[in-house]
N, C-alpha and C positions, 0 to 999 in steps of 0.2 A: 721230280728228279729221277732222273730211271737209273742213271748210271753216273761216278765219278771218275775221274784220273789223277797221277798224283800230278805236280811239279815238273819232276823232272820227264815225262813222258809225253805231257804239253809241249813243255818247249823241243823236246826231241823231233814230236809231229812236225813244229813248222819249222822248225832248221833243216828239216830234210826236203819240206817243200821250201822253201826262198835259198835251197843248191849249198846248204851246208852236211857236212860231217854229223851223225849223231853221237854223243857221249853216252860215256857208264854213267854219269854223275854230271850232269848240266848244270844243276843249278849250284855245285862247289866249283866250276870248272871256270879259268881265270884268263880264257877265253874271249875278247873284248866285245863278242859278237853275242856271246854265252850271259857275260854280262849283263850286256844291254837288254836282254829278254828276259832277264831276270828281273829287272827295274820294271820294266815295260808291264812282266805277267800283272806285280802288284798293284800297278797303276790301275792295269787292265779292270781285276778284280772290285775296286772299290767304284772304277767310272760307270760298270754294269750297276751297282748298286741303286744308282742314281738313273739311272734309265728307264729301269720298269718296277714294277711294285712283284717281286719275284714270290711267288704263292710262299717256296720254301722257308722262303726266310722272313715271313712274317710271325711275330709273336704278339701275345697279350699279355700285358700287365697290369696287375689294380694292389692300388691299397686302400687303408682305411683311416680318415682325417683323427685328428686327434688335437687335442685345445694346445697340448705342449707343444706339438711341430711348427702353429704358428703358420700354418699354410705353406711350410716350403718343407717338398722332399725330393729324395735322391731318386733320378733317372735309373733305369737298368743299366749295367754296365759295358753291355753292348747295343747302347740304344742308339740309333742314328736320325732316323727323324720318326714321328708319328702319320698313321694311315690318316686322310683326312677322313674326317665325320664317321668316327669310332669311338669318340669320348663319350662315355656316359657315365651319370650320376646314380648307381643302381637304387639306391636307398628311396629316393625321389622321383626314381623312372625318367630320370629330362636328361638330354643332353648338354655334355661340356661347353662349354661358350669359349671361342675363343680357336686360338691363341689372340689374346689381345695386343696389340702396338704400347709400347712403352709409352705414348700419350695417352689411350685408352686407361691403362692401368692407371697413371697416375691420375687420371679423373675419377677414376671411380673411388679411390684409396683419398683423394681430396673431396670429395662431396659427401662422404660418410653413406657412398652408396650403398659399400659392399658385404652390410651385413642385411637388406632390406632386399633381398630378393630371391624367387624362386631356385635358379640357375647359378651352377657351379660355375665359373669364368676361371680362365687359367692361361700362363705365359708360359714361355722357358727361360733359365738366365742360371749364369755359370753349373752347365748339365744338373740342372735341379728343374722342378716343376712345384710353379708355384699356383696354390689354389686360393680362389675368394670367394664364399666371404674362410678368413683365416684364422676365427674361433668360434667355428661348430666343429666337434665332433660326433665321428660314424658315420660321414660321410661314405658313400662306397663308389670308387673312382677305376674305370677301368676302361683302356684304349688299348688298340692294335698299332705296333709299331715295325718296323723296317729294322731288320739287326743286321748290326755290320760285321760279323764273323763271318764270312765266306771262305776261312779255311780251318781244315780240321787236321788238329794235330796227332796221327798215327798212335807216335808213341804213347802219349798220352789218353789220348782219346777225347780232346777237349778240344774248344772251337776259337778260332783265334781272327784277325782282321789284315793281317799281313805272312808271305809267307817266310818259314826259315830255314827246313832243309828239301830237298827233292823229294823226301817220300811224301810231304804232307799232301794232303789229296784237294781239290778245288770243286766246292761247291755248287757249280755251275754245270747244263749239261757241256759236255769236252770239246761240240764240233762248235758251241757258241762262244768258248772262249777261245779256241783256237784262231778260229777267222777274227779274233779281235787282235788279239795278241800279232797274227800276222799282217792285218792291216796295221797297227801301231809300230811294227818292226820296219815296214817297207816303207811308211813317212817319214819316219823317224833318221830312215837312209837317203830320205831324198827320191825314192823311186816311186815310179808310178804307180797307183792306188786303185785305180780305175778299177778293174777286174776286183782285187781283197775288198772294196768297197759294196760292191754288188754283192757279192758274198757273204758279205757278212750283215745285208741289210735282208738278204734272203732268209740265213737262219734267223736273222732277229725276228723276223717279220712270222714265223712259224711258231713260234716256242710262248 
């Protein structure tokens, strides 16, 4: 990340290109046009998420098994999904097996496999991660994930997944949400995309 922008200075950038007015305050401004790219930036921000595996905003998280958890613990609270083949068992040196298919698992939890093997196996299910086999402890469990906060809240200084006033600042370099943000403004009107299209497959294609 070299550089951020807040909210309201994104949307100022493409309202001035797609031949609008710039505001003091765009993203309170009631506006219909103002609005919409208000909707649009957040959309924007989480559909990026899902695009590329962004250096920034990956994290790691581990904990360590315990006989009481029972093999289910709580995700991070900004966890979105997991980098593939990042999960390791450090204790044991092997990697995490898995995410298993809700068939998988209940085979294994039906054939009394899942205390008879080297390898840690693991699902997701109601934002928890659950491990097998699910009475050992000290396990040491630790994968890289995708976090979904890509906005940071000024006042606070804390990291959040949607935005709420114009000053918050957006996580992404500024000319690759902009060309998204402007390509989703001009579909969204119905107008031709061609041109914001190219644009915005260029910077993607650079970053």
């Amino acid at each position: 990340m070299a550089r951020v922008k807040t909210a309201n200075d994104i949307i100022n950038q493409v309202a001035i290109e797609v031949g609008l007015d710039e505001d003091t305050d765009p993203y309170s401004s009631t506006d219909k046009a103002f609005i919409q790219m208000q909707r649009l930036l957040d959309a924007a921000g989480m559909e990026l998420l899902l695009m590329h595996e962004w250096n920034h905003m990956i994290k790691e998280h581990n904990f360590t098994t315990t006989v009481v958890a029972a093999g289910t613990y709580a995700l991070p609270t900004d966890f979105l999904y997991m980098i593939d083949q990042t999960g390791w068992e450090r204790a044991n040196n092997t990697p995490l097996s898995g995410p298993l298919s809700p068939q998988d698992w209940q085979y294994l939890k039906g054939r009394d496999l899942t205390n008879n093997t080297i390898y840690a196996t693991f699902r997701f299910q109601n934002d928890e991660i659950k491990i097998l086999p699910d009475n050992e402890a000290d396990l040491t469990i630790y994968f890289e994930y995708m976090n979904r906060n890509w906005v940071e809240a000024t006042a606070s200084g804390g990291f959040k997944d949607a935005i709420t006033v114009g000053t918050d600042e957006i996580q992404y370099e500024p000319i690759l949400i902009e060309r998204y943000l402007k390509l989703k403004f001009l579909d969204a009107k119905g107008w031709d995309i061609t041109t914001a299209q190219e644009d915005f497959n260029e910077v993607f294609a650079t970053l």
